[in-house]
N, C-alpha and C positions, 0 to 999 in steps of 0.2 A: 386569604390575604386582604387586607382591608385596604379603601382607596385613599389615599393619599391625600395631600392638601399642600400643594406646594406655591407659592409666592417669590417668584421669581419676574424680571423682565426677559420675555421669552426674544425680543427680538436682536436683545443684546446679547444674549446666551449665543445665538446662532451666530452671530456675527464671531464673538470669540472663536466658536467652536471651528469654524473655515480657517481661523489663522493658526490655530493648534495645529488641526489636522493637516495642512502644511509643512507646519514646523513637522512634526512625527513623520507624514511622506517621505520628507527626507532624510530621518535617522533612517527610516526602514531600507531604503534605496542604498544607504552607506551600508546597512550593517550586512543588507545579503550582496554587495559589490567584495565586501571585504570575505565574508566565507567563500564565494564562488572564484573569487579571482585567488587567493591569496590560504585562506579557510585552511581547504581543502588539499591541499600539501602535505598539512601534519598528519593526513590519516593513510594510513600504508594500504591498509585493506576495507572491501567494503564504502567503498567510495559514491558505487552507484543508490545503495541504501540510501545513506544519509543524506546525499543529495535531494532523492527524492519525498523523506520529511523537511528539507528547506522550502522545496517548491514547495508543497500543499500548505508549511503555514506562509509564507509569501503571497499566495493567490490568498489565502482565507483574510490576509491583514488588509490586501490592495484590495477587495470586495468590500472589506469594514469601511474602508477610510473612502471608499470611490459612493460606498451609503451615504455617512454621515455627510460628505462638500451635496450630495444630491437633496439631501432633504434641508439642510442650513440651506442651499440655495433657495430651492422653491418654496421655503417657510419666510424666507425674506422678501421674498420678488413675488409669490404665487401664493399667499396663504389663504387665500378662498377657495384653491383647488384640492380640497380634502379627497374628492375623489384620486386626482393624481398622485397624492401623496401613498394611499394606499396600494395601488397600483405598483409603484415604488418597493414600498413596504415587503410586498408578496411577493415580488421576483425576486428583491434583495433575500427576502426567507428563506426561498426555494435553494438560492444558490449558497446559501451562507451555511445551511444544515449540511447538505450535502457536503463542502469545501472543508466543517470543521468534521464530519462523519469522517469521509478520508484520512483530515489529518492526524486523527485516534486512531483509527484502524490501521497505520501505518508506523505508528507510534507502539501500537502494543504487539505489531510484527517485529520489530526493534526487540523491545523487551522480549518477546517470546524467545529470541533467540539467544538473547544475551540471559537467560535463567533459567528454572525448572522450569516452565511453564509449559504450556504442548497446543494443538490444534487441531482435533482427530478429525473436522470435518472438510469434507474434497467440495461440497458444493460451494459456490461462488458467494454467494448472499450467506451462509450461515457462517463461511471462512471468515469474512468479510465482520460481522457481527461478533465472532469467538475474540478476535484481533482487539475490538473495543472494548470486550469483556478481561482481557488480559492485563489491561493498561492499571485495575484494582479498582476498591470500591471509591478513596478519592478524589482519582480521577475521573469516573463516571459521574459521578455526584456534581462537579466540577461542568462538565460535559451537561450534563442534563439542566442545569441551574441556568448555565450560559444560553441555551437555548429555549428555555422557559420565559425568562426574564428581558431578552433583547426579543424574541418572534412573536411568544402570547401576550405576555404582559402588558404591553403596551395596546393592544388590541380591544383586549378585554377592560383595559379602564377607560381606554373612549368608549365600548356599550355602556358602562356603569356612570358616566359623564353625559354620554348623547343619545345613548336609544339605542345605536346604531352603531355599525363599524368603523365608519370613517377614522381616519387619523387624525386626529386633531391635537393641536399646539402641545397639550400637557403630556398625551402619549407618545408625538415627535420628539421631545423632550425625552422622555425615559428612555425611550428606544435608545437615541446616540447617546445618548450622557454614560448609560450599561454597557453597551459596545467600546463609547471611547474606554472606558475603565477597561476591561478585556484587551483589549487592544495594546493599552500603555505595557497592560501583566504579562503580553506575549511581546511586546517587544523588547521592554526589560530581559526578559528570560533568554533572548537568543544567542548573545555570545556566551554566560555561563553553560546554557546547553549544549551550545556547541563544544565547549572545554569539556563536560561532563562524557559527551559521547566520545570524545578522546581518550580520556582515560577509562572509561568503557569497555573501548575496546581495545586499548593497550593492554589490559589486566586478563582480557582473554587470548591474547597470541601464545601459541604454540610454542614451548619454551625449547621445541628441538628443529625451529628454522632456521634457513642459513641463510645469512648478511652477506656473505663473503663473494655470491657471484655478480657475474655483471649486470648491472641491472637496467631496463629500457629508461629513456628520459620519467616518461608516466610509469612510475615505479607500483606492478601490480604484481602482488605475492599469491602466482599462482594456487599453490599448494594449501594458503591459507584459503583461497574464494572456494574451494573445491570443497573443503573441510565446510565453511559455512553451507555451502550448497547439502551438503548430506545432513549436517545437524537439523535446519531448516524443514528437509523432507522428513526426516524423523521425525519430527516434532508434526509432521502435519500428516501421520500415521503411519511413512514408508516405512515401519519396524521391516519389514525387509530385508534393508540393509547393514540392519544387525547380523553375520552370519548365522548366530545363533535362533535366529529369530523367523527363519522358514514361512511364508504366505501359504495357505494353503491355496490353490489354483486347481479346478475341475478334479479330477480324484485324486490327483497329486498334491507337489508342493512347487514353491519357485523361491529363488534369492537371486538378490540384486546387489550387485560389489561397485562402487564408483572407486576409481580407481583414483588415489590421493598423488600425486606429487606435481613437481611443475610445470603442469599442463597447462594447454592455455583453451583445453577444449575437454568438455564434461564428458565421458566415456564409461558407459553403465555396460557391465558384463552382467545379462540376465541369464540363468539356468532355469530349464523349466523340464521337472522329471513327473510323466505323467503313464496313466496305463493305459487309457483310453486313447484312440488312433484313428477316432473322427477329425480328419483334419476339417471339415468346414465350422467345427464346434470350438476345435484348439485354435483356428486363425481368428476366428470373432472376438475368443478370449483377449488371445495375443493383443488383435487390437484395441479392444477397451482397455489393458491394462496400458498400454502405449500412450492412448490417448490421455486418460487422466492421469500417467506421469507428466508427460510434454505438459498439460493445463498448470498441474501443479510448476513444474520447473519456471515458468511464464510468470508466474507471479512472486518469485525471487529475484530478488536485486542481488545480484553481484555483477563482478568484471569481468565476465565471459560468456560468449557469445554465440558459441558450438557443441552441439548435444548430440552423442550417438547412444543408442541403444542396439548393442552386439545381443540378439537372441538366440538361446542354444536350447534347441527343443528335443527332450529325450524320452522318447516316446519307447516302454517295453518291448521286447521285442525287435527293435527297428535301429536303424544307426542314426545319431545323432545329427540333426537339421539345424541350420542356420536363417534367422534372418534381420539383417540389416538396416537399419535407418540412421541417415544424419541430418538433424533441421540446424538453421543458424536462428541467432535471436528475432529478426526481423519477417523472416522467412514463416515462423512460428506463431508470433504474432495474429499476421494477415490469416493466415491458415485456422486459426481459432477466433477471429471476429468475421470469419463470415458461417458460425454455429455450425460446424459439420455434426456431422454423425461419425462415430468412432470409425468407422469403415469409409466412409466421405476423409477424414482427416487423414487417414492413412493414405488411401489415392491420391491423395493433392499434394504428399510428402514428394519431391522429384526425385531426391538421394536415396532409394532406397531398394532391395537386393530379398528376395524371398527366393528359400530352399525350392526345387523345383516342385514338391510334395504341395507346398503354398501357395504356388505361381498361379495367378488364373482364374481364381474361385469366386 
C-alpha cells in the first residue's frame, strides 16, 4: 500500500472532528436508550442473547468516540507530544481489537444458532475464534480491514514519514477519520439490526407454542429458552442429546435428554450404561463430563438460570446409581473463574447428592 499525500488543514479537521463526535455521542446514547428501555419488548425469547451483542457493539462505539475526542484534543492543545499520542494509540489498540473480537464472536454465536452452522470445539480460545469464523468470509474481511487500517495503518505511515513510530498529525489523521467512517457504518446499522434480529427470530419460533397461558409481566417462553439451550449445545458437539446419537463414555455409551417444556430450570436426564465397575475411574469421568457441560452451558445466553444434571449410572451387573447436581447461573459462574479442576468444580458445587458407591472418593 503506497503512502499517501494528503493536504488537508490538520487543526481544523480535529476541531470538526470533536463536534461530530458529539453530535454521534449522542445518536448512539438515543439509539441504545431506545433498544434497552423500549427495544427489547418486541423479542419474546432470547433476550439475554441479544442484549449482550448490544452491550459489546456499545462499548466497542463509546471506545471509538471516547479515541477520537482524546486524540482531536491532544492534537489541538498537545501536538508536540507525539510520544503521548502513541501511548493513546496502543491502549486505544489493545482495547478496541479485543471490544470488536467480542463483538464477532458474539455475532456468529447468534448466527450459529439461528442456521446450519455448528461449533465442535469445547476449548475456550478456539470456541471463541470458530464463533468469528462463522460470521463468513465478508464479514471477516470486514473484521480484518477495520482493524488493519484504524491499528497498523496509521502506524506504519508515520515510520515511512518519520523513521520512527511516533504518531504524527498525518497518521492521527487516518487513524480517526477510518474509525469515524466505521463508526458512522455501525451506528447506521443498529436499529435495522435490531429489526433484522426480530424477524430472525420470529421466523424461527416453534409453530406448536402456546399464547394462551398466563404470562409473567417479563414475558419468558420457557419452553422456547430450553429449545435454544439444546440447539446451541448441539451445535457446540452435545450430539448426545440427539437420543439417536449415544456418546461413547469409558467402555460404554451415555445420553443426555434436556427435558423441553415450560420450565424455568434446565433439567438434563444423563444415562450412563457402562461394564466396567471402577467406581474411582467412572466418578473422574462423571466429573469431566459435568464440568465441560456446566463450561459449555456458561457460555449460553438465555433466560434461565438453573441447571441440574440428574446422573443414572448403570454399571453391569450392579443396580442403577444416581448422582445429583444443581448450579444457578451466578453460582456457576464464580465456580468456573476461579479455573478448578474437574473434581475441584465438582466439590465447590454446594447442591449436590452422590450414590453412596461415589460418596467420598
Amino acid at each position: 500500500m503506497m503512502n499517501i499525500e494528503i493536504n488537508i488543514d490538520y487543526s481544523e479537521y480535529f476541531s470538526t472532528l470533536l463536534g461530530l463526535v458529539a453530535t454521534l455521542l449522542g445518536l448512539l446514547i438515543a439509539a441504545s436508550t431506545f433498544i434497552l428501555q423500549n427495544g427489547f419488548t418486541s423479542f419474546k425469547y432470547n433476550r439475554n442473547m441479544f442484549l449482550k451483542h448490544y452491550s459489546n457493539l456499545s462499548k466497542l462505539l463509546f471506545y471509538g468516540f471516547g479515541y477520537m475526542i482524546y486524540i482531536s484534543i491532544t492534537q489541538k492543545y498537545f501536538s508536540n507530544y507525539s510520544k503521548l499520542l502513541l501511548i493513546i494509540h496502543i491502549i486505544f489498540s489493545l482495547v478496541f481489537i479485543k471490544s470488536i473480537l467480542d463483538l464477532y464472536s458474539h455475532k456468529g454465536y447468534i448466527k450459529t444458532l439461528f442456521s446450519k452452522r455448528y461449533n465442535p470445539y469445547k476449548g475456550r480460545l478456539r470456541k471463541y475464534l470458530r464463533y468469528i469464523r462463522n460470521n463468513g468470509l465478508i464479514q471477516n474481511v470486514i473484521l480484518l480491514t477495520a482493524i488493519f487500517i484504524i491499528v497498523i495503518y496509521p502506524i506504519w505511515i508515520a515510520k515511512l514519514d518519520t523513521g520512527c513510530f511516533w504518531l504524527t498529525e498525518k497518521s492521527a489523521f487516518l487513524s480517526t477519520a477510518s474509525l469515524f467512517i466505521y463508526s458512522i457504518y455501525y451506528l447506521i446499522s443498529i436499529i435495522p439490526e435490531f429489526y433484522g434480529f426480530s424477524i430472525q427470530e420470529l421466523e424461527n419460533i416453534v409453530e406448536s407454542e402456546n399464547d394462551t397461558n398466563n404470562k409473567p409481566e417479563i414475558d419468558i417462553d420457557y419452553k422456547r429458552e430450553l429449545e435454544t439451550l439444546k440447539i446451541a449445545l448441539i451445535k457446540n458437539g452435545y450430539n448426545e442429546l440427539n437420543p439417536i446419537a449415544p456418546k461413547p463414555f469409558l467402555d460404554g455409551e451415555l445420553t443426555n435428554n434436556l427435558r423441553i417444556g415450560d420450565y424455568s430450570e434446565a433439567f438434563f436426564v444423563i444415562n450412563i450404561r457402562i461394564k466396567d465397575s471402577d467406581v474411582f475411574q467412572t466418578r473422574d469421568a462423571v466429573e469431566k463430563y459435568a464440568f465441560e457441560l456446566y463450561k459449555s452451558i456458561a457460555t449460553i445466553r438465555i433466560d434461565i438460570n438453573s441447571f441440574v444434571l440428574s446422573i443414572f449410572v448403570e454399571i453391569e451387573g450392579d443396580k442403577q446409581r444416581n448422582i445429583f447436581m444443581r448450579l444457578n447461573r451466578k453460582d456457576l459462574k464464580e465456580l468456573i473463574l476461579r479455573n478448578f479442576t474437574a473434581k475441584d468444580f465438582v466439590n465447590g458445587i454446594e447442591n449436590k447428592l452422590f450414590d453412596e458407591l461415589y460418596r467420598d472418593l
